[in-house]
C-alpha positions as CSV (number, residue, x, y, z in Angstrom):
1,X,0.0,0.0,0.0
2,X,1.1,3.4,-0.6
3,X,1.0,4.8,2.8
4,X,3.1,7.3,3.9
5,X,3.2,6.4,7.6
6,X,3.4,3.4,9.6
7,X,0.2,1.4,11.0
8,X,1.2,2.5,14.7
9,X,1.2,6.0,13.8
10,X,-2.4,5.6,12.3
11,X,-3.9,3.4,15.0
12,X,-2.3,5.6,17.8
13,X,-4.4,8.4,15.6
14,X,-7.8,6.8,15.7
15,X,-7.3,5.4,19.2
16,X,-7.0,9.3,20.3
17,X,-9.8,10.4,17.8
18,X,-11.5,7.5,19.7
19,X,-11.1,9.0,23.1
20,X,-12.4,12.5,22.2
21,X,-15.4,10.9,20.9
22,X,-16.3,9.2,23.9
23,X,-15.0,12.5,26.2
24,X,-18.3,14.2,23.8
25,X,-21.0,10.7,24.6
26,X,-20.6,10.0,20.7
27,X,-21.0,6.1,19.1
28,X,-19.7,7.2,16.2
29,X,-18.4,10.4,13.6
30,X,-19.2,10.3,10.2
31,X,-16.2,11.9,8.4
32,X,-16.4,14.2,5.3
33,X,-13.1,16.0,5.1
34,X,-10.5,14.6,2.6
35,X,-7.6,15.9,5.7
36,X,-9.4,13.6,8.2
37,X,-9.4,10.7,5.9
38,X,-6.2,11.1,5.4
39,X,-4.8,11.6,8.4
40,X,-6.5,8.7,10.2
41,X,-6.4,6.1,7.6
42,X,-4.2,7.0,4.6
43,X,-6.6,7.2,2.2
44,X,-5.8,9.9,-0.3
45,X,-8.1,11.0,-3.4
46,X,-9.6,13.9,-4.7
47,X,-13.3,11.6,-4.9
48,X,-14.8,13.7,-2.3
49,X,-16.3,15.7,-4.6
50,X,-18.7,13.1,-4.6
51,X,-20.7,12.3,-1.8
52,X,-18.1,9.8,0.4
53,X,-18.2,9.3,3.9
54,X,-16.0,7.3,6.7
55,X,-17.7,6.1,9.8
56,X,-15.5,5.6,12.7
57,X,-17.0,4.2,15.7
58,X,-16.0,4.4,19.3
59,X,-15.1,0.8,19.0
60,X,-12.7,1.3,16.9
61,X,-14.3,0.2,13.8
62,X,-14.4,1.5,10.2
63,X,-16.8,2.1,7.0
64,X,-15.8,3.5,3.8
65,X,-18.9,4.6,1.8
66,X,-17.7,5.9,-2.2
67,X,-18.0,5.8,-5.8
68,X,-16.5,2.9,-7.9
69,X,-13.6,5.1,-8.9
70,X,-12.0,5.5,-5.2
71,X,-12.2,1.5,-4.6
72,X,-9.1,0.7,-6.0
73,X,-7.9,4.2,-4.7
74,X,-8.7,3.4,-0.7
75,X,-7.6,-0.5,-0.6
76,X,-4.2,1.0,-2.3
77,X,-3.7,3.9,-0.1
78,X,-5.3,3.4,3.4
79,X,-5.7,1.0,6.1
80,X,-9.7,0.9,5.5
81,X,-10.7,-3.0,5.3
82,X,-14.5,-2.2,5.1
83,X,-15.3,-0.3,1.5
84,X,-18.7,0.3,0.6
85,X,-19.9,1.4,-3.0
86,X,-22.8,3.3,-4.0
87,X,-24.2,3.2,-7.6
88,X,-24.5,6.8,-10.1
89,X,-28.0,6.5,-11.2
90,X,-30.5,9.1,-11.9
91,X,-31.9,8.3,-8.4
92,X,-29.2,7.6,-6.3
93,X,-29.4,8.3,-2.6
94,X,-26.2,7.4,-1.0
95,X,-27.5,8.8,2.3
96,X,-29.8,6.2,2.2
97,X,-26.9,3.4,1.9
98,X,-24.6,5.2,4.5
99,X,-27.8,4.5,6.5
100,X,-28.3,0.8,6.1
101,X,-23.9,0.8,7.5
102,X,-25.1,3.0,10.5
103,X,-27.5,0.5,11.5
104,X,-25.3,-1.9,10.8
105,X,-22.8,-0.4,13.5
106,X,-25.5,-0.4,15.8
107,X,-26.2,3.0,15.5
108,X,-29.6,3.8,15.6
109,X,-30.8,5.8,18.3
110,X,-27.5,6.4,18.7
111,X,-25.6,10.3,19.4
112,X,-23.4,10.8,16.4
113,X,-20.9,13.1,15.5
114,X,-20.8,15.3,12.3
115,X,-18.1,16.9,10.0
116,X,-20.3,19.6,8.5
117,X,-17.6,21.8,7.7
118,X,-16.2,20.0,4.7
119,X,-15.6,20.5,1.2
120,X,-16.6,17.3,0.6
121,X,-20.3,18.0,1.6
122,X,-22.0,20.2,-0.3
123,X,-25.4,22.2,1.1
124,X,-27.3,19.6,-1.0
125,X,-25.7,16.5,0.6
126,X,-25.9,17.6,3.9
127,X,-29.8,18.7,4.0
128,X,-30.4,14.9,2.2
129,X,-28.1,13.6,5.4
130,X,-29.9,15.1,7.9
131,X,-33.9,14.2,6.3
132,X,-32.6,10.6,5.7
133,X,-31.2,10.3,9.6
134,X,-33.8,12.6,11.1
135,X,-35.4,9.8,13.2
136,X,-32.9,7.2,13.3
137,X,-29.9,9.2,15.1
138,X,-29.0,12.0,16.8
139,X,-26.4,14.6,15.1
140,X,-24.1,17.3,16.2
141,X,-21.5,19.5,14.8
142,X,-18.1,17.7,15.7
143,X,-16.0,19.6,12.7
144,X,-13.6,20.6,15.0
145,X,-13.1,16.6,16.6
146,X,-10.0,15.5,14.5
147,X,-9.1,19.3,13.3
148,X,-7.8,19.5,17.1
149,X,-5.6,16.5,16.8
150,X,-4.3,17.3,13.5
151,X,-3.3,20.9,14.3
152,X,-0.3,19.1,16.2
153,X,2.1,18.0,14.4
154,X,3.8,14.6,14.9
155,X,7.6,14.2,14.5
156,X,7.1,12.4,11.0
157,X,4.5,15.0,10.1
158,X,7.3,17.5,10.8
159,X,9.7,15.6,9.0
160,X,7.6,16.0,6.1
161,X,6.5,20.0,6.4
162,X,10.5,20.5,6.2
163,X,10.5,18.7,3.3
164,X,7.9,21.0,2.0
165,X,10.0,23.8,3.2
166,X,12.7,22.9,1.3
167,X,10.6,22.7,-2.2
168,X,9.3,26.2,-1.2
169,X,12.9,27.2,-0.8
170,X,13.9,26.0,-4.5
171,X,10.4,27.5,-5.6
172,X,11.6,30.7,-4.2
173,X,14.9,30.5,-6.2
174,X,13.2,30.4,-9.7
175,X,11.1,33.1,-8.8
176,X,13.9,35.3,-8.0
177,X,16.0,33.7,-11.4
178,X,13.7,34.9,-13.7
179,X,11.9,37.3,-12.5
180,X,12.7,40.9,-14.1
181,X,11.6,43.4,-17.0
182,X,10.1,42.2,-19.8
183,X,9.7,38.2,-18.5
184,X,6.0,36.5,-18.8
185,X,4.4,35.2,-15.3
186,X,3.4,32.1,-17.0
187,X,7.2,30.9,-17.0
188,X,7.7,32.1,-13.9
189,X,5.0,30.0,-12.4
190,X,6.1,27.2,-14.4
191,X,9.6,27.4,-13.1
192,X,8.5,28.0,-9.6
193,X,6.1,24.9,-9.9
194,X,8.5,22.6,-12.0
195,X,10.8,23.4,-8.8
196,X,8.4,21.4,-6.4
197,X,7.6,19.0,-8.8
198,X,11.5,18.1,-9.6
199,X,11.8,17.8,-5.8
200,X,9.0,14.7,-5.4
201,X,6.9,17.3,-4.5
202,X,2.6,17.6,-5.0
203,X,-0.1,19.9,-6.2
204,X,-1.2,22.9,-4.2
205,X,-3.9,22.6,-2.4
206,X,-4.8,25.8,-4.2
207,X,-3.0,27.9,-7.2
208,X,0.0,29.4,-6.9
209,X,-0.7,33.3,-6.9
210,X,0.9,35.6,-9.0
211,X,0.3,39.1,-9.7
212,X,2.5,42.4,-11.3
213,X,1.6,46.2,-12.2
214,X,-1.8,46.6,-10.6
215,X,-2.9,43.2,-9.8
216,X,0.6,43.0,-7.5
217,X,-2.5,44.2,-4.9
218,X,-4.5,40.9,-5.4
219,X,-3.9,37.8,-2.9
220,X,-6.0,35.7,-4.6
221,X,-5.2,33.4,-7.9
222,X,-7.0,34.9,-10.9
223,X,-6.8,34.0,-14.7
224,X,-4.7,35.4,-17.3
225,X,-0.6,36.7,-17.8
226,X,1.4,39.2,-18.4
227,X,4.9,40.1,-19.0
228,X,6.5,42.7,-16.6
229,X,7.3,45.9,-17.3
230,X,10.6,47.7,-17.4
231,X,9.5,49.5,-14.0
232,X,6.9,46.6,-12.1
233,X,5.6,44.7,-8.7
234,X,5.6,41.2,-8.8
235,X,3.5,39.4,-5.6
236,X,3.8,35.9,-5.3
237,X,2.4,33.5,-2.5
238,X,2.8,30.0,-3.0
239,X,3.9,25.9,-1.3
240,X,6.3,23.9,-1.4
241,X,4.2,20.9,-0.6
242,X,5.6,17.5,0.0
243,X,3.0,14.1,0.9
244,X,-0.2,16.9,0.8
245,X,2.2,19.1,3.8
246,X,2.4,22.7,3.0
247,X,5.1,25.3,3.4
248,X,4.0,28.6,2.4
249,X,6.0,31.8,1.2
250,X,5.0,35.4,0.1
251,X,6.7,37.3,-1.5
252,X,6.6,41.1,-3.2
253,X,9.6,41.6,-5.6
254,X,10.4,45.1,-7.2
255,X,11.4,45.3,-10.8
256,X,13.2,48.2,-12.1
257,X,14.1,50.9,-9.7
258,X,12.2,50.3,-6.2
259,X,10.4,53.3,-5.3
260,X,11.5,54.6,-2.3
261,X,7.5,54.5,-0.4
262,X,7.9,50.7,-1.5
263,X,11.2,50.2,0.4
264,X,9.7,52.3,3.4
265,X,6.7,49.3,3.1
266,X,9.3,46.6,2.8
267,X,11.1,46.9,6.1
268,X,7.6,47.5,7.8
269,X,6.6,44.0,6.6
270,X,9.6,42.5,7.4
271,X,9.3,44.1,11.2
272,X,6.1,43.1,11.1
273,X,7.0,39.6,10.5
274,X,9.8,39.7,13.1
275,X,7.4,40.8,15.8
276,X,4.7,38.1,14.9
277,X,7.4,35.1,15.0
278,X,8.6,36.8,18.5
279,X,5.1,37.0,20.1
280,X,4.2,33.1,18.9
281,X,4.9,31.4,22.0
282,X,3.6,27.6,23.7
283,X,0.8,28.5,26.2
284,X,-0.4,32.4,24.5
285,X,-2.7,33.2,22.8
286,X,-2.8,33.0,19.1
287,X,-4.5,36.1,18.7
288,X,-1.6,37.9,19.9
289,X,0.5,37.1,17.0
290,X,-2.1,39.4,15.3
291,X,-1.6,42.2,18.0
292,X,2.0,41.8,17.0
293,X,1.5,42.7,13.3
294,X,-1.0,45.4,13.9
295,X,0.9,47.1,16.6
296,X,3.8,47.7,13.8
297,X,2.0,48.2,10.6
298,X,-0.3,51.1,12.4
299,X,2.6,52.7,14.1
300,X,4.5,52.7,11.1
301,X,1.2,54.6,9.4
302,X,0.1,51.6,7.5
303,X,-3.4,50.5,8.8
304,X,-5.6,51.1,6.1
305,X,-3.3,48.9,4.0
306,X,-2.8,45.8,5.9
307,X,-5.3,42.7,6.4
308,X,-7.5,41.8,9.2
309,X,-5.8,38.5,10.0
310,X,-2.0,38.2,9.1
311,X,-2.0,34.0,8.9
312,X,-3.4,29.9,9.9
313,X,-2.2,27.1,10.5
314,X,-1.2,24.4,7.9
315,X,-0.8,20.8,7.3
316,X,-1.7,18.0,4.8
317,X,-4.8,19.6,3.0
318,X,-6.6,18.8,0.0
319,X,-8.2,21.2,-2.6
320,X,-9.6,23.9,-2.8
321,X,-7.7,25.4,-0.1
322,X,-4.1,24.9,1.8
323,X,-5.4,27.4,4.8
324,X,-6.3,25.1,7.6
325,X,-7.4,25.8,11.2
326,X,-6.9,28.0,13.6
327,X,-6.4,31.5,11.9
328,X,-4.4,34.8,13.6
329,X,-6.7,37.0,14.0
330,X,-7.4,39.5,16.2
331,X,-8.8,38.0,20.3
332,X,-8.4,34.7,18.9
333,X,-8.0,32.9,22.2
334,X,-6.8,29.6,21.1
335,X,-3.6,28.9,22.8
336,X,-0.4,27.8,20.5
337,X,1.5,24.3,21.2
338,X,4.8,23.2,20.5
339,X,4.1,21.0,17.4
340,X,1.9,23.3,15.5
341,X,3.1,25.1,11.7
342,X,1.9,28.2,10.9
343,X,2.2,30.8,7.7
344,X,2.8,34.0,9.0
345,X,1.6,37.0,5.9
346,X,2.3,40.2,6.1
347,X,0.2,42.0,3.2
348,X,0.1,45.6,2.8
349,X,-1.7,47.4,0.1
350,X,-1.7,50.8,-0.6
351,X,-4.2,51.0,-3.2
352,X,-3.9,55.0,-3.9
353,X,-0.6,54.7,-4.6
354,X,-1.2,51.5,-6.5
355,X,2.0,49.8,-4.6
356,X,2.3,46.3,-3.0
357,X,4.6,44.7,-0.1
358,X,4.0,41.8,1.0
359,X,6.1,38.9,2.8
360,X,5.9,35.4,4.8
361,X,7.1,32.2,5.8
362,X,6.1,29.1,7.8
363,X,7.6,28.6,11.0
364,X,7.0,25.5,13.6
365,X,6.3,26.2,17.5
366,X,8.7,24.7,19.8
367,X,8.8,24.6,23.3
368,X,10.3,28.3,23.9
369,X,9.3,29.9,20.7
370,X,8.5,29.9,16.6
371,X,11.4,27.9,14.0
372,X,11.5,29.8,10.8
373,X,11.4,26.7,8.3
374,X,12.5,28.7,5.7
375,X,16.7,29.6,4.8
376,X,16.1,32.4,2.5
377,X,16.6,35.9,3.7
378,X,13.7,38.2,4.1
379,X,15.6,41.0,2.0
380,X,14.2,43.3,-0.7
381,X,14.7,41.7,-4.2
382,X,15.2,44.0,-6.9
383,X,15.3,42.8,-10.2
């Protein structure tokens, strides 16, 4: 099987997604998010965008309900014995199937948990779920249940996330190779992701960004390229990601002559940054992290320019998003551990004068303080 950790690892997984279960009086979670799939079993496929759910009991025990496509997928990538298939047809009801396990499992009557915050279950799904159980179970919101264990990283997780770190790190180099006047974003891109791929690296969990002149003030991916301009911006946010672990970067780069209001921006963010990895300690609050980065950008006159959350947590995620919970943000109370990762962002974006700055990096909590993952410098690059 293609697993990318050992049985232990998984089973000593389960056995503590076990114990919170029975810590909230639940028989049983049904589990719609890809990342919890993953994490407790292996399994690894982009076939939740069909209706697929894994039940996992409190006994320990395991039921894989998907599409014909992801049979082959879960017996060669997870630890799942018990797969389930429900038939496309114009009046297919796989609630009703994922039923007929549940009773099997002794559920009905039965309290059971719910991931209802998941990509993998769409409005439509989840209103079918909850007509087709109303009766036979009792369901509540446990979203959050294996979210809580996978926001701390084991040592092989970790092993992997620098791994990630280093494809962001090669990613980084490209950018910096080829950026400069008159070069297309398209090869640029394709450098920057070739980089990962070249490495053993995966797919994003989302696209790479990549923006110059104007759209150097957009953090989101968009369609369409350009070539750059003999005086330009180029912002860039992108992962290294290695076995679905991300390690994020970010990234403004000046092309031509920097402006000198851009280089006043520059060491802003880069303070910014610096106070954020400084006030990410074991035991605090992540909220302050966001005090930390708003505390510098407004004293340094910048805070109609800057976000109102300045980073999240990340891990093994699937598509259509790498950002994974919790998120810094301002009186977020949620206290950081040694053992979490986290993408620290520093965007600022002066729109009147139509400049960007922007920087990151990923760094890893350990017992006194944040690890910067990344070895590249946080200097201005002018190209």
């Amino acid at each position: 099987m293609a697993l990318h950790f050992s049985n232990e690892e998984l089973a000593e997984r389960r056995a503590r997604a076990v114990r919170l279960m029975e810590k909230r009086g639940l028989h049983g979670l049904l589990i719609f998010r890809q990342e919890s799939m993953y994490y407790l079993t292996g399994y690894d496929t982009f076939g939740y965008v069909f209706f697929q759910c894994l039940y996992l009991g409190a006994d320990g025990r395991m039921t894989l309900l998907t599409r014909a496509p992801d049979l082959r997928q879960a017996e060669h990538t997870s630890v799942i014995d018990d797969i389930r298939i429900w038939r496309d047809a114009p009046d297919a009801e796989p609630t009703r199937d994922l039923m007929a396990i549940l009773d099997e499992h002794g559920c009905r009557g039965k309290k059971l948990g719910v991931e209802l915050e998941a990509y993998g279950l769409t409005a439509r799904n989840g209103l079918r779920l909850m007509v087709t159980l109303d009766g036979f179970c009792t369901l509540m919101d446990a979203s959050d249940l294996v979210s809580r264990l996978r926001v701390i990283k084991s040592p092989a997780e970790i092993a992997y996330v620098r791994k990630a770190a280093e494809l962001a790190d090669a990613a980084l180099d490209e950018a910096n190779r080829l950026a400069g006047p008159g070069m297309f974003e398209g090869d640029i891109i394709a450098a920057m992701q070739g980089a990962v791929f070249r490495g053993g690296g995966d797919d994003p969990s989302n696209e790479y960004i990549i923006g110059s002149g104007r759209d150097a003030l957009l953090c989101r991916y968009f369609t369409g390229r350009r070539h750059l301009d003999p005086q330009d911006q180029l912002t860039i946010e992108f992962a290294g990601v290695y076995r679905h672990y991300h390690s994020c970067l970010m990234r403004t780069l000046c092309i031509g002559k920097a402006p000198e209001r851009q280089v006043e921006m520059h060491k802003a963010a880069v303070d910014a940054l610096e106070a954020c990895k400084e006030a990410l300690k074991p035991g605090r609050p992540i909220g302050e992290v966001f005090d930390a980065h708003a505390r510098v950008l407004d004293d340094a006159g910048y805070h109609a320019h800057r976000m109102n959350a300045t980073g999240y947590s990340l891990g093994a995620t699937f598509a259509p998003n790498w950002m994974d919970w919790p998120m810094f943000y301002a009186g977020n109370p949620e206290p950081a551990a040694p053992g979490m990762v986290f993408f620290i962002h520093i965007i600022i974006f002066d729109s009147d004068a139509g400049l960007a700055m922007t920087t990151g990096q990923t760094v890893l909590v350990g017992e006194t303080g944040a690890e910067t993952l990344s070895q590249r410098p946080l200097d201005l690059v002018v190209k």
